[in-house]
MIDO-483471 format. One line per 8 residues: number of its first residue (from 1); their letters; for each residue y, x, z of C-alpha. Coordinates in steps of 0.05 Angstrom, whole numbers. Layout:
BEGIN
NUM	a	Y:X:Z | ... $
// end
This chain:
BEGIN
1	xxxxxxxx	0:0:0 | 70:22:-22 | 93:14:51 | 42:65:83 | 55:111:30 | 123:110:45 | 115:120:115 | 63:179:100 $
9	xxxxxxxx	118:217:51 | 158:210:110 | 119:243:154 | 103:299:115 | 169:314:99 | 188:315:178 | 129:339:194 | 128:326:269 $
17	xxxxxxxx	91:353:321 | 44:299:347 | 4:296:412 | -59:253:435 | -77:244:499 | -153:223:482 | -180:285:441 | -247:285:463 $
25	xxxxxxxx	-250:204:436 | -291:222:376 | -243:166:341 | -175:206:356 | -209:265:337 | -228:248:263 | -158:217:247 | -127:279:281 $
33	xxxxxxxx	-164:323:224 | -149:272:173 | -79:267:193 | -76:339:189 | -108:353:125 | -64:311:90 | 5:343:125 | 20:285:164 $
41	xxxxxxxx	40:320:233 | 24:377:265 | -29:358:312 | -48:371:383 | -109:344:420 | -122:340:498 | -182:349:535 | -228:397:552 $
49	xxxxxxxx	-224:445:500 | -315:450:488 | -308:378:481 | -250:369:430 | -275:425:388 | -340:396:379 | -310:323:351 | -267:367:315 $
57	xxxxxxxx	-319:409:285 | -367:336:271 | -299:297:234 | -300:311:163 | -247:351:126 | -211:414:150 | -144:420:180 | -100:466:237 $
65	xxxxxxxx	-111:422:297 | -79:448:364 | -131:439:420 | -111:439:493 | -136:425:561 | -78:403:608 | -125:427:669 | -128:499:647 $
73	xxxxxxxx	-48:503:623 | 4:546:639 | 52:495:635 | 28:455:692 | 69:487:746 | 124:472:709 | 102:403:682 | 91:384:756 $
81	xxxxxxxx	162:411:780 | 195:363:729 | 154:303:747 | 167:315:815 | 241:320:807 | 230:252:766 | 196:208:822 | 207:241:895 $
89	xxxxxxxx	252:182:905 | 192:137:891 | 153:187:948 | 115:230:899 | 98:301:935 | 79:360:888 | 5:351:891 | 15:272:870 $
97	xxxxxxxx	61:315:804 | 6:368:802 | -47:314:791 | -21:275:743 | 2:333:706 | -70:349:703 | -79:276:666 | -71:279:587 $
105	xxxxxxxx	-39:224:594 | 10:242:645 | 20:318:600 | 32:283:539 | 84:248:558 | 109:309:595 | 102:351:536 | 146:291:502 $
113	xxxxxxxx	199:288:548 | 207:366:552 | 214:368:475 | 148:407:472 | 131:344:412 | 167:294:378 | 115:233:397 | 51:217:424 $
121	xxxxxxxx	0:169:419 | -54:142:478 | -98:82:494 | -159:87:453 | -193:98:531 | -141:82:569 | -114:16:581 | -43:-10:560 $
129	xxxxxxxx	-18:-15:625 | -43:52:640 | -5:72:577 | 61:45:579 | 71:59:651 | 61:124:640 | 108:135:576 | 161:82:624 $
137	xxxxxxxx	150:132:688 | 159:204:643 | 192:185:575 | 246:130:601 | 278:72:570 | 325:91:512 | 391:95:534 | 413:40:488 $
145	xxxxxxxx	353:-10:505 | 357:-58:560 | 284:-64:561 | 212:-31:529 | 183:-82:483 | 125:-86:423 | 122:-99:357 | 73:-106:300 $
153	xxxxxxxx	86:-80:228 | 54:-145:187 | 39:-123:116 | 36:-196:78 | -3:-206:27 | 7:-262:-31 | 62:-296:-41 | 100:-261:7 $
161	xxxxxxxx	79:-194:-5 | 137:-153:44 | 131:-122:97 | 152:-163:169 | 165:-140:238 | 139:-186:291 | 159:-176:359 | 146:-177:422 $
169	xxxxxxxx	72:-191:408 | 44:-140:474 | 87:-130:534 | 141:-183:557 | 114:-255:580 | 175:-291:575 | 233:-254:561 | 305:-270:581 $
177	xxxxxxxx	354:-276:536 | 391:-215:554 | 316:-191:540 | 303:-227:467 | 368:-193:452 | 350:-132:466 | 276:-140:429 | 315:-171:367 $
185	xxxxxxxx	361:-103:361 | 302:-53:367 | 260:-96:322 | 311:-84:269 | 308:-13:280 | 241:-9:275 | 243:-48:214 | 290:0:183 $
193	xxxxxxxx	256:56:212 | 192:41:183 | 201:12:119 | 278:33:99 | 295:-49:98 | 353:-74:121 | 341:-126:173 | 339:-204:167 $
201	xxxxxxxx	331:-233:243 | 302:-294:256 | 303:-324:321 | 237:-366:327 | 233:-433:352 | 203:-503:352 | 279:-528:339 | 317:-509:275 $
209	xxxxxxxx	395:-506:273 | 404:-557:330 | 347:-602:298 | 332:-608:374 | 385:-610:425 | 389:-549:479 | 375:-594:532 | 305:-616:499 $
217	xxxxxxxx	268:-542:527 | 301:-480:564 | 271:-437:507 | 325:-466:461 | 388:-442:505 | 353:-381:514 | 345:-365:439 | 418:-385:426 $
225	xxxxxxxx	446:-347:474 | 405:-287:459 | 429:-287:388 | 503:-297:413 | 490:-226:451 | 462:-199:395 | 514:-214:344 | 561:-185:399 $
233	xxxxxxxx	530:-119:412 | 511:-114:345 | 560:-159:296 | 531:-114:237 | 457:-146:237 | 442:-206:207 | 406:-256:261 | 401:-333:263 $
241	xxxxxxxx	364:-378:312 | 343:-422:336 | 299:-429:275 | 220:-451:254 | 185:-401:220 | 167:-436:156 | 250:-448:155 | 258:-369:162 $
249	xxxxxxxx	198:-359:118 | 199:-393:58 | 267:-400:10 | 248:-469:-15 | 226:-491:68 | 304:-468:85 | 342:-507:26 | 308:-576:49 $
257	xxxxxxxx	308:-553:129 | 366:-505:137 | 414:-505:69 | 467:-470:105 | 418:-410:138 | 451:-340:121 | 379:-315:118 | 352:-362:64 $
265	xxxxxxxx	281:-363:84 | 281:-283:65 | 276:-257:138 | 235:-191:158 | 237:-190:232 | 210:-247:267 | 230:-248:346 | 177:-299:384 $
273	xxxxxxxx	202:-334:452 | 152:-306:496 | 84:-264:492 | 33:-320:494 | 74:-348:415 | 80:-282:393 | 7:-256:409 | -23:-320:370 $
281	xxxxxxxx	27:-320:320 | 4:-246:296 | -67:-251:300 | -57:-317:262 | -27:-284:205 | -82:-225:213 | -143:-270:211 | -127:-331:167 $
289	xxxxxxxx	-78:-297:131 | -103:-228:111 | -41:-201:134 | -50:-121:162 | -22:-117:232 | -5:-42:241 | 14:-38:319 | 25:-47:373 $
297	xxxxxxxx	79:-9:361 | 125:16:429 | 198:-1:416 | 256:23:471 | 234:85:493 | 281:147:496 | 227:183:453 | 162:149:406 $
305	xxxxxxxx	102:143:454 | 49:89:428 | -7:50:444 | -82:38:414 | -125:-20:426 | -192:13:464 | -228:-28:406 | -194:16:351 $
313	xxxxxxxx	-212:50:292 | -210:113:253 | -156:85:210 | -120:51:267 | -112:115:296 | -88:154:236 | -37:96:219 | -9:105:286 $
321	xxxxxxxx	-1:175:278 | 34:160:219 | 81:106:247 | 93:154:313 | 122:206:264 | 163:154:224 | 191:134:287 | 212:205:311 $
329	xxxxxxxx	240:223:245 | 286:157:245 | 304:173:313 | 323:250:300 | 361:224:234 | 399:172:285 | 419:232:329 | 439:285:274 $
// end
């Protein structure tokens, strides 16, 4: 697909230096290898180094992968200092920082804050929560994000055939609006990040355009407000809600439903009210609709950390590896 492609010459021209927690997943080590053979990233693997090696050595192709076992590093001192500088007020003691230094996990996203790699990538063994807390606990919120959200790349197929954001399909239950505003605003980034698109927001709702009054469900005030703070923060994005999602869609939906909608039924970044809509809503379009949902995908942080599904795949893997050094790239470009 045109889009992956994209994303891949991306990578290779930034090459970034990518780093997964769960090398000696035989999984992470085969994309690693693939990633690396075709110049996606520079790659580095944690784990104990026998084990790595060995899923390394069994993945086919050839490529430079960096193998290192956080238990055996001379960073860890070090590693352990910062962390401990980071959460003393929260009680942690230098063996607490010295142990979860010696977690991949926990040096990944050390090695990412320190600017030892641009991104990294967990979660094919450990759980989200274990995943995201870490990356919120070492990495930290983006300076410009009021909270860490999800998304999901959705590559449509026929008739649509574009590439959507949908968001937040993973970590917020029931966003505020301060929160949907802030989840709208990185979901365009992400959107632009990953695809080069300029964003079309659509707020999603049961209600289109007042078709219900506010007073008929909170979700409604919530959505409208949300895109009043978004068109304040941000009065250079295109956003409109409350909207349906056939209405923000399809052209032909939104000249018989909304006539007057600035987005036309041509949006590309789809912002749910809360988890439970959002989490249907994608593997919807995945299972009935053939759509490819590339993700989750961790939107907010100061620097690209990611999550994989424990049930994931080869490809999953090396997609993510991909998207992770899409996302640094955009964000080094931002701050040049």
């Amino acid at each position: 697909m045109s889009v992956l492609n994209n994303i891949a010459t991306l990578c290779r021209t930034a090459r970034p230096h990518i780093v997964l927690s769960e090398g000696e997943d035989p999984r992470v080590a085969e994309a690693a290898v693939r990633a690396g053979a075709e110049g996606l990233a520079r790659i580095t693997l944690l784990g104990a180094t026998d084990r790595v090696r060995r899923g390394i050595a069994g993945a086919a192709g050839q490529a430079e992968i960096d193998v290192l076992d956080p238990e055996a590093s001379d960073r860890i001192e070090d590693y352990a200092t910062a962390y401990h500088a980071l959460r003393r007020h929260k009680g942690v003691d230098m063996v607490e920082a010295r142990k979860v230094m010696r977690s991949p996990l926990g040096f990944a996203a050390m090695m990412l804050r320190q600017g030892d790699a641009d991104g990294t990538i967990g979660g094919a063994v450990a759980t989200t929560a274990e995943t995201v807390r870490t990356a919120l606990q070492i990495v930290g919120k983006a300076e410009t994000a009021d909270v860490v959200s999800s998304c999901f790349l959705m590559l449509l197929g026929a008739p649509f055939s574009r590439p959507v954001i949908f968001a937040d399909c993973g970590l917020i239950l029931q966003p505020t609006a301060v929160e949907l505003a802030s989840i709208a605003i990185a979901s365009a980034g992400s959107l632009t990040a990953l695809t080069g698109q300029t964003p079309r927001i659509a707020m999603l709702s049961f209600s289109t355009l007042g078709s219900v009054p506010d007073t008929a469900h909170e979700s409604i005030g919530r959505i409208n407000t949300a895109v009043r703070l978004v068109r304040d923060r941000r009065p250079d994005l295109m956003i409109e809600g409350e909207i349906q999602f056939d209405a923000a869609l399809m052209p032909d939906v939104a000249s018989s439903k909304a006539p007057a909608s600035i987005l036309g039924g041509n949006a590309n970044v789809f912002v749910f009210p809360s988890l439970s809509a959002g989490n249907i809503g994608y593997k919807i379009a995945q299972r009935l609709g053939g759509a490819m949902a590339l993700g989750p995908i961790i939107q907010g942080l100061a620097r690209p950390a990611n999550d994989l599904s424990r049930g994931c795949s080869v490809d999953d893997v090396y997609r993510m590896i991909a998207i992770t050094g899409a996302q640094s790239a955009a964000m080094k470009r931002i701050a040049a």
